[in-house]
ChimeraX commands (.cxc) that place a marker at each C-alpha (Angstrom):
marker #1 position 39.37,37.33,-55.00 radius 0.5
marker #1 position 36.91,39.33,-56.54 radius 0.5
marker #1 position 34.19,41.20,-54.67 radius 0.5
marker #1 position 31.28,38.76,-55.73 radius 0.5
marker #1 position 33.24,36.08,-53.94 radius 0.5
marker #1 position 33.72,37.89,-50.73 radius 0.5
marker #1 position 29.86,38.38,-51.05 radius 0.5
marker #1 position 29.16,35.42,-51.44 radius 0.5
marker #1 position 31.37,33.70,-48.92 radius 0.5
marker #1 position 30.08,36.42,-45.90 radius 0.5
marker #1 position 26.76,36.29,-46.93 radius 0.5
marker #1 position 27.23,31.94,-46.58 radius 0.5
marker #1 position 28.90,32.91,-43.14 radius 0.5
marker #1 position 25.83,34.70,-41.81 radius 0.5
marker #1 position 23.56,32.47,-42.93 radius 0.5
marker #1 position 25.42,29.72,-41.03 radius 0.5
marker #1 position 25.68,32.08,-37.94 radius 0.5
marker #1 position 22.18,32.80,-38.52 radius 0.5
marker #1 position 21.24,29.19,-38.59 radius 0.5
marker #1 position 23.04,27.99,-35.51 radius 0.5
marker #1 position 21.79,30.74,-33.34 radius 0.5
marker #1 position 18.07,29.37,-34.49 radius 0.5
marker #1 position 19.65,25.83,-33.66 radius 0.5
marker #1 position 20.67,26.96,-30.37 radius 0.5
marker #1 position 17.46,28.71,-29.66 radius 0.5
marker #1 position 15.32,25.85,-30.51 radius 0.5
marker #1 position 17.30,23.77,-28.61 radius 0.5
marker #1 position 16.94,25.70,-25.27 radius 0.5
marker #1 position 13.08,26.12,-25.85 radius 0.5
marker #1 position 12.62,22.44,-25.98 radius 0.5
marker #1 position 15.15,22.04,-23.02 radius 0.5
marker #1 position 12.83,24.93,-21.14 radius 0.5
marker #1 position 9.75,22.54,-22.14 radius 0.5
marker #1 position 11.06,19.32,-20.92 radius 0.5
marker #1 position 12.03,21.11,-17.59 radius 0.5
marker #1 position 9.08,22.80,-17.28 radius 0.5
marker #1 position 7.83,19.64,-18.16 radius 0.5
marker #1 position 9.39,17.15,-15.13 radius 0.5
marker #1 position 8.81,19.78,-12.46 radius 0.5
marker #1 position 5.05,19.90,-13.37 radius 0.5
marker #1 position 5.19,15.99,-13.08 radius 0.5
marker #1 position 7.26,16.29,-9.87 radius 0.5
marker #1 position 4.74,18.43,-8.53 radius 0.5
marker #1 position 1.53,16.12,-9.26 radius 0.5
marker #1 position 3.46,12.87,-8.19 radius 0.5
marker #1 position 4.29,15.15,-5.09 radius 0.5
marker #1 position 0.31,15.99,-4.05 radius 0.5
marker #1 position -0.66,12.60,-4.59 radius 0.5
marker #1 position 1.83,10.68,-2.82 radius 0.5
marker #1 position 1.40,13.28,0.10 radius 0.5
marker #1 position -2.38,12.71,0.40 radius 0.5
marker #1 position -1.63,9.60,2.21 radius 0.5
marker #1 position 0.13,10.98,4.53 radius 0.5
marker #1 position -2.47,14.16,5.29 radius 0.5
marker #1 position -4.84,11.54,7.11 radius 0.5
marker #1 position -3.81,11.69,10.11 radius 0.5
marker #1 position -2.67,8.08,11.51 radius 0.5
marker #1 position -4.79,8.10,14.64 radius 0.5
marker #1 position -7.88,8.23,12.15 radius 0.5
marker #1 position -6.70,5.65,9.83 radius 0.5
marker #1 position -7.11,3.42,12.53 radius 0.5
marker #1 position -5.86,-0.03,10.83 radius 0.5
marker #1 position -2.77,-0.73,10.02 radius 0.5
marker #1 position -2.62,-0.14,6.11 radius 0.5
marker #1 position -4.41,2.76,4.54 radius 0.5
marker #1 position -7.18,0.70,2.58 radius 0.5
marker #1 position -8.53,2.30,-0.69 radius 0.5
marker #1 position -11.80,2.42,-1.81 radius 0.5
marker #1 position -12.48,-0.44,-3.49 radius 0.5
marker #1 position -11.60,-2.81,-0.84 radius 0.5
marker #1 position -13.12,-0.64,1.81 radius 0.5
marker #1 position -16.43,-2.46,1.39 radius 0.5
marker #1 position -14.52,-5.96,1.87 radius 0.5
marker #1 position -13.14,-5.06,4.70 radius 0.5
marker #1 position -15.91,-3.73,6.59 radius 0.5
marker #1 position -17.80,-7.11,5.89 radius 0.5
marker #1 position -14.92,-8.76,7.35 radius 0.5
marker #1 position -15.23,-6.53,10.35 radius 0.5
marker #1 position -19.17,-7.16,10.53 radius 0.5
marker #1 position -18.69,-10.83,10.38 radius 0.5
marker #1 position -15.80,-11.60,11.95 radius 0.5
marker #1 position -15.42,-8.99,14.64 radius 0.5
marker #1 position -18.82,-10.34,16.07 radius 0.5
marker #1 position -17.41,-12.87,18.11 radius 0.5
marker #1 position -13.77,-12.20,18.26 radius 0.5
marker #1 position -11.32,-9.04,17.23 radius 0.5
marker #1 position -10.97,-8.95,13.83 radius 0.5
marker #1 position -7.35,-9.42,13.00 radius 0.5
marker #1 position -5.66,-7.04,10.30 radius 0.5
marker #1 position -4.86,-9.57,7.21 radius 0.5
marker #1 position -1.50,-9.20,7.60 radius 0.5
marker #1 position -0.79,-11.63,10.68 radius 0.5
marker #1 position -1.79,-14.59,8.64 radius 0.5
marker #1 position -0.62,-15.50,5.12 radius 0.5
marker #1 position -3.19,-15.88,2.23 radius 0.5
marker #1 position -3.90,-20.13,2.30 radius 0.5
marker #1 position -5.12,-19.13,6.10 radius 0.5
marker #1 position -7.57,-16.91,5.06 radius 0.5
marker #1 position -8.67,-18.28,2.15 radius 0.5
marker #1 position -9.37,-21.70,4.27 radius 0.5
marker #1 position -11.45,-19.97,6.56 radius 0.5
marker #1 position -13.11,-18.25,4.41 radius 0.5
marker #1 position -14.07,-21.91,2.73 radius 0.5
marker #1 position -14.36,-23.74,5.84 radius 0.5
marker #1 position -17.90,-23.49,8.07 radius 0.5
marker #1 position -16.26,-25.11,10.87 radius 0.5
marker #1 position -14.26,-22.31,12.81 radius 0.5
marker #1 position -12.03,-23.52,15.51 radius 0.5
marker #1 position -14.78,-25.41,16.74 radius 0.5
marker #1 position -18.01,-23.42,16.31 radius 0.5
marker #1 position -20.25,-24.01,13.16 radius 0.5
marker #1 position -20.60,-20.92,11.48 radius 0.5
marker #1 position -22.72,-19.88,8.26 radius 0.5
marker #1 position -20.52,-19.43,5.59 radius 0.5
marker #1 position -20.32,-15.77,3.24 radius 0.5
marker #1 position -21.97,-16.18,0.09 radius 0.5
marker #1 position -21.42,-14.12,-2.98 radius 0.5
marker #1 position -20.92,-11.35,-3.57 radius 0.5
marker #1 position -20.20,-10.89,0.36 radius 0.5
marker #1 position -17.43,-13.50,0.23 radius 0.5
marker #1 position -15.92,-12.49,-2.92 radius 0.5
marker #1 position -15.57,-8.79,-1.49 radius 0.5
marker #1 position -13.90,-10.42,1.89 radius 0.5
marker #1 position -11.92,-12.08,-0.05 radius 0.5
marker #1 position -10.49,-9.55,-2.29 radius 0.5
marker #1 position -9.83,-7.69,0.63 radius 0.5
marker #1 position -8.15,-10.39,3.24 radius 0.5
marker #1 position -6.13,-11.86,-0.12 radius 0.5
marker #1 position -4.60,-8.26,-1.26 radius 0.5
marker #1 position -3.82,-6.97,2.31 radius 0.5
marker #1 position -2.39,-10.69,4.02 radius 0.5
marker #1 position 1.32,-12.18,3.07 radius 0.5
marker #1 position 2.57,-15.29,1.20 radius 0.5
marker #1 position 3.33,-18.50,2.53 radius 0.5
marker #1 position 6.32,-19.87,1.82 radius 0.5
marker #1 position 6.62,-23.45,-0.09 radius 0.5
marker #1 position 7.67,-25.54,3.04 radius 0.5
marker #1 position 6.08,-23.87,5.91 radius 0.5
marker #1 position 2.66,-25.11,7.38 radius 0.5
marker #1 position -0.12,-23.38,7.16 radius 0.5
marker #1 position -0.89,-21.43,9.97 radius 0.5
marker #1 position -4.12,-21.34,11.97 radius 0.5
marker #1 position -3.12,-19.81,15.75 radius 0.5
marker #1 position -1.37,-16.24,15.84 radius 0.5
marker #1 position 1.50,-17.86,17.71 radius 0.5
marker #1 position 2.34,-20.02,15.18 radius 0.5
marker #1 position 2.16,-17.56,12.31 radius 0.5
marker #1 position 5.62,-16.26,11.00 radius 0.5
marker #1 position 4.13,-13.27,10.04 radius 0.5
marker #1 position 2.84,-12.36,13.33 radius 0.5
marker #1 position 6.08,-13.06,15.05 radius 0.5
marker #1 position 7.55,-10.91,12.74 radius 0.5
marker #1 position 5.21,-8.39,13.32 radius 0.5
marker #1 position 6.20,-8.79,17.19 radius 0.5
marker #1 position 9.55,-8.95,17.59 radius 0.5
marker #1 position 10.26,-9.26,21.43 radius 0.5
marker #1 position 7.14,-9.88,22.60 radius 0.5
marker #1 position 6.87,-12.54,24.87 radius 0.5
marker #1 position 3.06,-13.88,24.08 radius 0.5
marker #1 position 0.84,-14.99,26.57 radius 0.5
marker #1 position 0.08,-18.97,26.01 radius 0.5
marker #1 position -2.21,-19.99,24.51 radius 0.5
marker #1 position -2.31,-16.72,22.72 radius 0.5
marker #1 position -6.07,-15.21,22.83 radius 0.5
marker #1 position -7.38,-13.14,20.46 radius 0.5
marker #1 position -8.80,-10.60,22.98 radius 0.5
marker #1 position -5.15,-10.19,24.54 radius 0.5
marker #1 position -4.13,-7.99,21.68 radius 0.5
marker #1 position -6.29,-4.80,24.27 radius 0.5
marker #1 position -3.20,-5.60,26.62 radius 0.5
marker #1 position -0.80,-3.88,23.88 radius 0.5
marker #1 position -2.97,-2.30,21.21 radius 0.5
marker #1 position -6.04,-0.85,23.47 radius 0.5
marker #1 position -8.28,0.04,20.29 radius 0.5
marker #1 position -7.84,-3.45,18.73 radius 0.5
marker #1 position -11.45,-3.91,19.20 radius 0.5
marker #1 position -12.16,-0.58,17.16 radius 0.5
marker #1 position -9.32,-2.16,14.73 radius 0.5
marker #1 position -7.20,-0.08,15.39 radius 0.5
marker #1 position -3.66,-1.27,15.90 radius 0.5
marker #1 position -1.80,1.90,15.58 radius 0.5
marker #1 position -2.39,2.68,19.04 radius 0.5
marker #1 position -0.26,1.21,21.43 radius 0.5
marker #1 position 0.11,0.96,25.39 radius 0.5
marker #1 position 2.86,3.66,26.66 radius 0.5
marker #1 position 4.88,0.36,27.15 radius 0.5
marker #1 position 5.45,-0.04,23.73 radius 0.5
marker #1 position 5.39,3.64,22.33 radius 0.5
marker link #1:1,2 radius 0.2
marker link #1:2,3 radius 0.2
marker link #1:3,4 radius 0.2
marker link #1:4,5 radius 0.2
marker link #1:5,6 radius 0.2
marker link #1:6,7 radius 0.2
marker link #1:7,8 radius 0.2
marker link #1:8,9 radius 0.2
marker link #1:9,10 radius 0.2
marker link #1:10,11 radius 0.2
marker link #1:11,12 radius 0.2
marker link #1:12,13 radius 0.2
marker link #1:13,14 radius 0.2
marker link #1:14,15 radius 0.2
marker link #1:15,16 radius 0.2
marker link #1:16,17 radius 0.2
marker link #1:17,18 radius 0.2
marker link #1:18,19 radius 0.2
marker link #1:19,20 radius 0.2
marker link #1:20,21 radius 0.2
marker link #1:21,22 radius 0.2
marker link #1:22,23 radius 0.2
marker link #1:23,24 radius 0.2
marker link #1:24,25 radius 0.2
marker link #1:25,26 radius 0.2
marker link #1:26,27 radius 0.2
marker link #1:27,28 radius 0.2
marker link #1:28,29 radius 0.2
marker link #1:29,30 radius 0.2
marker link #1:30,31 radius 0.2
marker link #1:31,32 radius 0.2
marker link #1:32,33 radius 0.2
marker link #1:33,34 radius 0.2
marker link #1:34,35 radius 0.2
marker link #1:35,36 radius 0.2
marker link #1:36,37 radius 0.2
marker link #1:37,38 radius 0.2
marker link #1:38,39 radius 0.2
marker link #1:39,40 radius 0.2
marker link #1:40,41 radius 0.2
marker link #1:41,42 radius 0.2
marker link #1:42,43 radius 0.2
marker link #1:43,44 radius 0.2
marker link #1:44,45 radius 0.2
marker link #1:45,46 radius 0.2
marker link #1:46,47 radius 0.2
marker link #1:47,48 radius 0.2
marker link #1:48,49 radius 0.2
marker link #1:49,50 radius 0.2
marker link #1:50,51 radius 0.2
marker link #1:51,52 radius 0.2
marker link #1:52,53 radius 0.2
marker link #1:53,54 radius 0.2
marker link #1:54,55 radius 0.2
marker link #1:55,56 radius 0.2
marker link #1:56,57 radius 0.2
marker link #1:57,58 radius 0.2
marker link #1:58,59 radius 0.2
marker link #1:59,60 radius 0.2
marker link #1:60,61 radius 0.2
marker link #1:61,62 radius 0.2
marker link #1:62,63 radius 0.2
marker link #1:63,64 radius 0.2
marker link #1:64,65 radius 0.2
marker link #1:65,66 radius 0.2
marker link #1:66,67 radius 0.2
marker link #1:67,68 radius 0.2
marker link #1:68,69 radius 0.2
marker link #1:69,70 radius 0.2
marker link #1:70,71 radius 0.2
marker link #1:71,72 radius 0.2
marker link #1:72,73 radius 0.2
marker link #1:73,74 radius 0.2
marker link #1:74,75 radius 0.2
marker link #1:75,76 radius 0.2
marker link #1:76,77 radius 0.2
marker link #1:77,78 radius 0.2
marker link #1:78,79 radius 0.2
marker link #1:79,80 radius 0.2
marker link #1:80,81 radius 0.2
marker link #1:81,82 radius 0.2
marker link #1:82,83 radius 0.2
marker link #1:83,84 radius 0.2
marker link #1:84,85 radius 0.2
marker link #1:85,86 radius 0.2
marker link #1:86,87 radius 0.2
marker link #1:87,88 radius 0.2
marker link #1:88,89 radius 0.2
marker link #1:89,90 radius 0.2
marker link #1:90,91 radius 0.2
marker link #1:91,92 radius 0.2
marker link #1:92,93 radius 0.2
marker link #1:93,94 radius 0.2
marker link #1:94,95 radius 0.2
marker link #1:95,96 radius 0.2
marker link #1:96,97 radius 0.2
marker link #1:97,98 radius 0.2
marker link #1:98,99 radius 0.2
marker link #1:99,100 radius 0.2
marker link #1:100,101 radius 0.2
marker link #1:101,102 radius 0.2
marker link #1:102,103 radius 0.2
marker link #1:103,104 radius 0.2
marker link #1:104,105 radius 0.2
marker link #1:105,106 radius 0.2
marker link #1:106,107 radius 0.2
marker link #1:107,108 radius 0.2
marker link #1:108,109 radius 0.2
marker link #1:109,110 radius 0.2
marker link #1:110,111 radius 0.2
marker link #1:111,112 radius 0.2
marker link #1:112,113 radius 0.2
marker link #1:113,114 radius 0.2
marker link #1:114,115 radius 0.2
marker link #1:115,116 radius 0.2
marker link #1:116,117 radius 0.2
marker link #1:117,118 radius 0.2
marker link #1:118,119 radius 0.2
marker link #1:119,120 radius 0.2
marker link #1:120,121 radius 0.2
marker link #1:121,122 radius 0.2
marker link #1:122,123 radius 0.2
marker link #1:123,124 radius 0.2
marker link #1:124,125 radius 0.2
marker link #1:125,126 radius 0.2
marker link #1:126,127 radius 0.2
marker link #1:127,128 radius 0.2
marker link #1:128,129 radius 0.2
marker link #1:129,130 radius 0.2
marker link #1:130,131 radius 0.2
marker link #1:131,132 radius 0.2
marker link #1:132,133 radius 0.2
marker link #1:133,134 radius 0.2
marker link #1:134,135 radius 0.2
marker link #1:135,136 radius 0.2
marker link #1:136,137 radius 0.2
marker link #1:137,138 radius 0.2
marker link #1:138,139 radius 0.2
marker link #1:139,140 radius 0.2
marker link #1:140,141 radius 0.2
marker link #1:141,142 radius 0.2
marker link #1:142,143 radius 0.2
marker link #1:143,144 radius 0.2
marker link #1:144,145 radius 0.2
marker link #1:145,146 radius 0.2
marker link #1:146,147 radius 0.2
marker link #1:147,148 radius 0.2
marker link #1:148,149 radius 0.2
marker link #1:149,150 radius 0.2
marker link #1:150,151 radius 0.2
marker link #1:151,152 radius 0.2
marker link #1:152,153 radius 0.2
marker link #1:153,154 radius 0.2
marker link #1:154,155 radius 0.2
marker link #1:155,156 radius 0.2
marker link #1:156,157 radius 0.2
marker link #1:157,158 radius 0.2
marker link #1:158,159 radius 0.2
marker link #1:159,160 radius 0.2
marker link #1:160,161 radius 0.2
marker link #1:161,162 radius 0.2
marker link #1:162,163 radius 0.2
marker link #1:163,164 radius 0.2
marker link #1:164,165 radius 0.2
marker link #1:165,166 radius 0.2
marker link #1:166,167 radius 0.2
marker link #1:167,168 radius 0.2
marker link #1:168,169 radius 0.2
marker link #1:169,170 radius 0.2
marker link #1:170,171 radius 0.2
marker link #1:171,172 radius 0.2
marker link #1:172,173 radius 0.2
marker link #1:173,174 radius 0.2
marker link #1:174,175 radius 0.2
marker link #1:175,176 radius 0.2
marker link #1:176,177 radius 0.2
marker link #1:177,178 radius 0.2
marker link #1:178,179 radius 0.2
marker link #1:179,180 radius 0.2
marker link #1:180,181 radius 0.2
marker link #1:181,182 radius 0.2
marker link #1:182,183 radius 0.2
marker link #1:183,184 radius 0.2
marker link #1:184,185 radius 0.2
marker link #1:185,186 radius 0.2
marker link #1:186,187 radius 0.2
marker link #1:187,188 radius 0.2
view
């Protein structure tokens, strides 16, 4: 083989060697990106999930942290619901419930004056995105006792008959500040 050959064969060789090395260090620069990359994410997603949790619960007060743009809805519940009774946390009662009430000026018995919009279309977003389903078959319900959701809510509990709205202070003592979290030492 002559020595042109040999030139031109090792000088092919390095270029090859040459062009893998680039290969590999492109490859671990983009692999040191992406990393970088996911553990930035991971560390946003991280704060924000934890931001929740850095309210304390004792002055969250209800029982799901509500964001801003329902917080308006659900103090308009409180103002015009809470008058005359505790105001019940959505949950306890599915969505047809609330959204009969809401429509009906009759309220177990006393005439009331209904919401008008925008008031009632805020209370409504509110009580509709923070209440439950009701299923196909079941009834719906207008009394806390015979709410599925409020059973559920209370497994155990043995409730008073008829259930009253103001014995909820026997087990949650700042139900009329609607709060829920707290709870008599009995059931801590």
């Amino acid at each position: 083989m002559s020595i042109f050959v040999k030139r031109k064969t090792r000088d092919r060789e390095m270029l090859q060697q040459s062009a893998e090395r680039e290969f590999k260090r492109q490859f671990f620069g983009l692999l040191l990106v992406i990393v970088t990359w996911s553990l930035a994410m991971g560390w946003l997603l991280a704060l924000a999930t934890n931001a929740q949790s850095a309210t304390p619960s004792a002055e969250i007060g209800t029982i799901d942290v509500v964001p801003a743009q329902y917080q308006l809805g659900q103090e308009l519940y409180l103002e015009n619901c809470s008058t005359c009774h505790i105001g019940l946390p959505p949950a306890v009662l599915p969505t047809q419930t609330w959204k009969n009430l809401l429509q009906d000026s009759q309220h177990y018995g006393a005439q009331l004056k209904p919401l008008v919009d925008p008031q009632r279309i805020l209370v409504w977003k509110y009580l509709s995105t923070f209440s439950r389903v009701q299923l196909d078959d079941e009834e719906t319900p207008y009394r806390l006792n015979n709410s599925r959701y409020f059973k559920a809510l209370h497994p155990g509990v043995k409730l008073p008959r008829p259930v009253q709205l103001d014995s909820c202070v026997s087990c949650h003592p700042s139900a009329s500040d609607y709060n829920f979290r707290r709870l008599t030492a009995e059931w801590k």
